[in-house]
N, C-alpha and C positions, 0 to 999 in steps of 0.2 A: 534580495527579496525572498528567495528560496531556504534560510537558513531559520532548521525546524525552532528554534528558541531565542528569533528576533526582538523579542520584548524582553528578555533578561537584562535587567541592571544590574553591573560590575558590583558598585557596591551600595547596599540597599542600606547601613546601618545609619544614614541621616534622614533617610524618606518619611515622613508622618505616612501613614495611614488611616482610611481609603485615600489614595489621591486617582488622578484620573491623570496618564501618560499619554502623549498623543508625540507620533513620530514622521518630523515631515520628508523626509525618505519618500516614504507611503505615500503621503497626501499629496507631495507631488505627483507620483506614480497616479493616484485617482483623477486628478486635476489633469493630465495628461490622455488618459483614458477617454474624461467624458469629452474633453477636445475631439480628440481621433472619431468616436461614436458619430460627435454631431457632424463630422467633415468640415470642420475649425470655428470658430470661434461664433462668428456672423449671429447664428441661432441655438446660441446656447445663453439660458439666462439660469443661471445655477440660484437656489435659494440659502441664507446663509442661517435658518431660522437652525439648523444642527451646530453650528459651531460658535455663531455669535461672536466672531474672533478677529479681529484686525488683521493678524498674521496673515491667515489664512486668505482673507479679504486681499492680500495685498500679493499673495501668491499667486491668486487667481489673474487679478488686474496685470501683474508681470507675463504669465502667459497670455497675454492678450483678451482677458474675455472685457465686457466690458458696460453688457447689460446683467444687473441680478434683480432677485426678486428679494423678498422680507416678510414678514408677520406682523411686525412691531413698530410704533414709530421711533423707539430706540435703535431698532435693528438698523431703519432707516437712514435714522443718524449718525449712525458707524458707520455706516454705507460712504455718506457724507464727507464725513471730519478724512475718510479713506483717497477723496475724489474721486468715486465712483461716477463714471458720464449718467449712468442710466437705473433709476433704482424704484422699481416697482411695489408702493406695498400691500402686497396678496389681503388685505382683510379692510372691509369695509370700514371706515371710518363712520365713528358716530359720536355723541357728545363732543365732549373734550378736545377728543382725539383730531374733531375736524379740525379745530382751532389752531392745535399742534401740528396739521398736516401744513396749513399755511404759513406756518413762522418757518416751519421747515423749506418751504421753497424760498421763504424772503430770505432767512439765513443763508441760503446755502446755494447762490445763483448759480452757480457753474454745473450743480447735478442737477437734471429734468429726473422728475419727481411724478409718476402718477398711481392713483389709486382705484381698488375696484368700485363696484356699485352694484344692485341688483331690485333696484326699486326705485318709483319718481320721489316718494318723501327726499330723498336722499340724495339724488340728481338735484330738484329743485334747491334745496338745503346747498348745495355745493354753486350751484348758478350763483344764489343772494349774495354768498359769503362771497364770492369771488368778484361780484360785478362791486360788492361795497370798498374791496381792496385794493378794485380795479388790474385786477388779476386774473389771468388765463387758468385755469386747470385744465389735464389729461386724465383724462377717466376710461376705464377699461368695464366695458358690462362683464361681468359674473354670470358666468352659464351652470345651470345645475341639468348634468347628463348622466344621472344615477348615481352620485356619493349622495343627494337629501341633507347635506349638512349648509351649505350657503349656496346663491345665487336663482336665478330664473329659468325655471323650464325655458326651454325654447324653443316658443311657442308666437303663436300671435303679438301677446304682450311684449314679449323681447324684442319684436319687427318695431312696436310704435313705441317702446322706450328708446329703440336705437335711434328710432326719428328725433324722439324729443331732444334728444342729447344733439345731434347733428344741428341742429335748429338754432342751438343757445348760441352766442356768439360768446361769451366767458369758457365755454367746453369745447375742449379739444378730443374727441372721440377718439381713442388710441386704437381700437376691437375688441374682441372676445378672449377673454381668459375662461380657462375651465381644467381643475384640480377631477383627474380619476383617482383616487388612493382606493378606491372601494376595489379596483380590479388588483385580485392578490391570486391569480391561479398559479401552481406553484408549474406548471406546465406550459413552455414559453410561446407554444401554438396557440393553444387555449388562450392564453394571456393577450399574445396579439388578437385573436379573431373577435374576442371581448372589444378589447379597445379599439380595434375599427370600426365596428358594428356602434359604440356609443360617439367615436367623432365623427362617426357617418351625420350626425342629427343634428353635431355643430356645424358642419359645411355647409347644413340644409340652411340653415338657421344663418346662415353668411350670404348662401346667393339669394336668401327670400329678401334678405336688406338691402343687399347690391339690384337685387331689379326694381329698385325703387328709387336705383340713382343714386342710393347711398355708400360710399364705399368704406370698407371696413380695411382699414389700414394694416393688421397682424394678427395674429390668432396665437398667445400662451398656451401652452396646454402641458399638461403630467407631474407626474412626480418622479419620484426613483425607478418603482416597479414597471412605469407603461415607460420611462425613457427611451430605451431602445428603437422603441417602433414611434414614437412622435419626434424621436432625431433624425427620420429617417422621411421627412416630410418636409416638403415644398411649400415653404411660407410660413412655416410654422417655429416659433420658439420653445422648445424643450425647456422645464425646467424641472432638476434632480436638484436634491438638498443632501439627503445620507448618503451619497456615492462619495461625498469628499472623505468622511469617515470611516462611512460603511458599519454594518454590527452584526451583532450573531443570528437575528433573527431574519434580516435579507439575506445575508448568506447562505442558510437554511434552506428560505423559501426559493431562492434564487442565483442557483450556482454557477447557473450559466452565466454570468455577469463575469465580465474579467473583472472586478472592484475586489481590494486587498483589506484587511480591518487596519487601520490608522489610528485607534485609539484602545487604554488597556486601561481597564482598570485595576492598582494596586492594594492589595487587601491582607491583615497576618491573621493567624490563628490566634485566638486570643481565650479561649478555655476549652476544654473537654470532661462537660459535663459529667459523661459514664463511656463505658467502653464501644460504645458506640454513634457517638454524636461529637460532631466538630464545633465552634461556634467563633466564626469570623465578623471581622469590625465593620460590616458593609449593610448599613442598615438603609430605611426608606429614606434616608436625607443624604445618602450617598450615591444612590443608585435607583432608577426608574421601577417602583413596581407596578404598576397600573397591568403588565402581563403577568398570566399565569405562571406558574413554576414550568421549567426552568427558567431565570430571569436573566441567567448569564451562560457562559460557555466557559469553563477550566480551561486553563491551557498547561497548566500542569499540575492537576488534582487525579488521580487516576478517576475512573469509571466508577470505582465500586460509593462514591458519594452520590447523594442523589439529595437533590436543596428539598427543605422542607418545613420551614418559615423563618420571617423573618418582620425583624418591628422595627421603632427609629433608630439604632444604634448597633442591632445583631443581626447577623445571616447565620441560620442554622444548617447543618449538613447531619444525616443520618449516613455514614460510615460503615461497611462489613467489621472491619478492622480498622479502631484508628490509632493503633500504634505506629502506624508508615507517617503521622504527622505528629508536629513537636508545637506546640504552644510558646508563639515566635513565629512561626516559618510564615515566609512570604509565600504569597499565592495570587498569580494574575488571571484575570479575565478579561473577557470581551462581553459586553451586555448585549442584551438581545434589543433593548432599545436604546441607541445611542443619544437621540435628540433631546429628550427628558433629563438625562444623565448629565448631560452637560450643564445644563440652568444648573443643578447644583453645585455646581463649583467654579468659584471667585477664580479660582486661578489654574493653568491646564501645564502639568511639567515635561518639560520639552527634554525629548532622547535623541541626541545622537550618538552613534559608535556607544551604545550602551552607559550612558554618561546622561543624568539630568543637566544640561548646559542653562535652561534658563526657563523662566517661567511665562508663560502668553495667558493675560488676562479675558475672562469671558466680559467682556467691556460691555454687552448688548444683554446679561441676562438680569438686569431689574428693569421696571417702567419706563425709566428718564437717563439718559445721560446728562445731560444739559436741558434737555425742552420740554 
């Protein structure tokens, strides 16, 4: 794990590039970590929305975990075809999608299946479909505790949706899930005293339901950044998605993390415009732009490059001197955003002992596997 040029491959002259390496060494090593973190397995529900990947899926289930979460009802479904006992999936189901949530449970009896919610339309909508199929759902309410991007303040409204849900005889009330990604202090006091201060509001928001006689069976909560300190909670399921990969941009922000990068991306020099610009094969359909520059981390580009755009097909680098690279030369990184990076690619080429031995399909990154 310590050897400075662990992603070099022996021999590079079959690789297409960009491809995207991923070395399960590592991933074990991550998958081993967030274990130890959580104090075993119990309340750990890892999310698989980064890797999308059977392998992986099935790495995890070998070390014993054996609740996850998802994004997607494909995710879900991989989850599935994996037999995975317990597969939560993190995003509100609407059109379609509800339809698909239940062929999902009919298909696949042996995995409990539940989803969030954050509103009665949508409760209600889940009641009808389920009492017409004569079927049970688990439904998890959706707490909004300062990310502003999905679920309910919690507030009053959430005390009497939690009623209604309790009430339905088709819903099985699972508790509160509640996603921090907005807590990103790169200072891991700070960071903590953030995210207790905002699941202080979800407790609140727990015992106002339970003095009502209603009890609230578990509480999700986090992501990678708050993991540490919701591992560290009594009754409560962590769930980390990028610690199984890890990228350059938690790395950065979050060093204090023992999490190692498990995936590289490979990319060659492919012209040199003028005496001082590189331009490599790692355009937007290869690689996550949505962040600012820098988008990747060298691992062995010296320093004196500095990225400085880049379109569907080309990564530009501005160079002191680029006579130290050759038109040809392999060149790896690590992205700063791992999760996006991955959807782009059909297939992820697996390193051991510096050898691509075989290839693991991202099986979950289009809409449907089957359903």
């Amino acid at each position: 794990m310590k050897n400075s040029d662990w992603y070099n491959l022996d021999d590079t002259s079959e690789v297409i590039t960009p491809s995207l390496l991923v070395y399960p060494d590592r991933i074990a090593k991550n998958i081993n970590t967030m274990i130890s973190m959580a104090g075993g397995t119990s309340r750990l529900r890892p999310h698989i929305k980064t890797h999308k990947n059977a392998e992986i899926i099935k790495m995890q289930l070998d070390a014993g975990i054996e609740k996850f979460k998802c994004a997607t009802i494909a995710e879900a479904e991989l989850l599935a075809l994996c037999k995975a006992p317990d597969i939560l999936l993190a995003m509100q189901p609407v059109g379609a999608n509800m339809e698909r949530f239940f062929k999902l449970m009919k298909t696949f009896p042996e995995s409990k299946f539940s989803a969030l919610v954050d509103n009665e339309t949508i409760i209600d909508r889940f009641a009808q479909m389920a009492k017409e199929k004569e079927m049970q759902v688990s439904l998890w309410m959706d707490i909004n505790n300062g990310m502003n991007r999905t679920g309910i303040l919690p507030g009053e409204e959430a005390v009497r949706l939690y009623s209604i849900m309790s009430k339905i005889p088709e819903i099985e009330p699972e508790g509160l899930h509640v996603y921090d990604g907005h807590l990103r202090n790169a200072d891991p006091k700070e960071r903590k005293r953030a995210c207790d201060s905002a699941f202080k509001i979800v407790l609140g928001l727990k015992n106002k339901i339970e003095a009502n006689g209603i009890m609230v069976k578990d509480v999700v909560a986090g992501g990678s950044p708050s993991f540490p300190f919701h591992a560290e909670r009594e009754g409560v399921d962590a769930s980390p998605g990028t610690t199984v990969l890890w990228d350059g941009g938690y790395a950065q922000l979050f060093p204090e993390m023992d999490f190692i990068p498990a995936a590289v991306l490979m990319t060659r020099v492919i012209s040199k415009p003028d005496n001082k610009t590189i331009c490599l094969d790692l355009g937007h359909k290869s690689m996550a732009s949505e962040m600012p520059f820098p988008r990747v981390r060298f691992l062995n580009l010296g320093d004196d490059c500095k990225q400085v755009g880049q379109s569907e097909e080309h990564f530009v680098l501005e160079c002191k001197n680029n006579d130290s690279y050759t038109i040809g030369d392999v060149v790896y990184a690590i992205p700063v955003h791992i999760c996006p990076t991955v959807a782009k690619y059909e297939n992820l080429q697996v390193v051991e002992k510096g050898r691509i031995t075989t290839v693991w399909k991202v099986a979950a990154r289009n809409q449907s596997i089957t359903i």
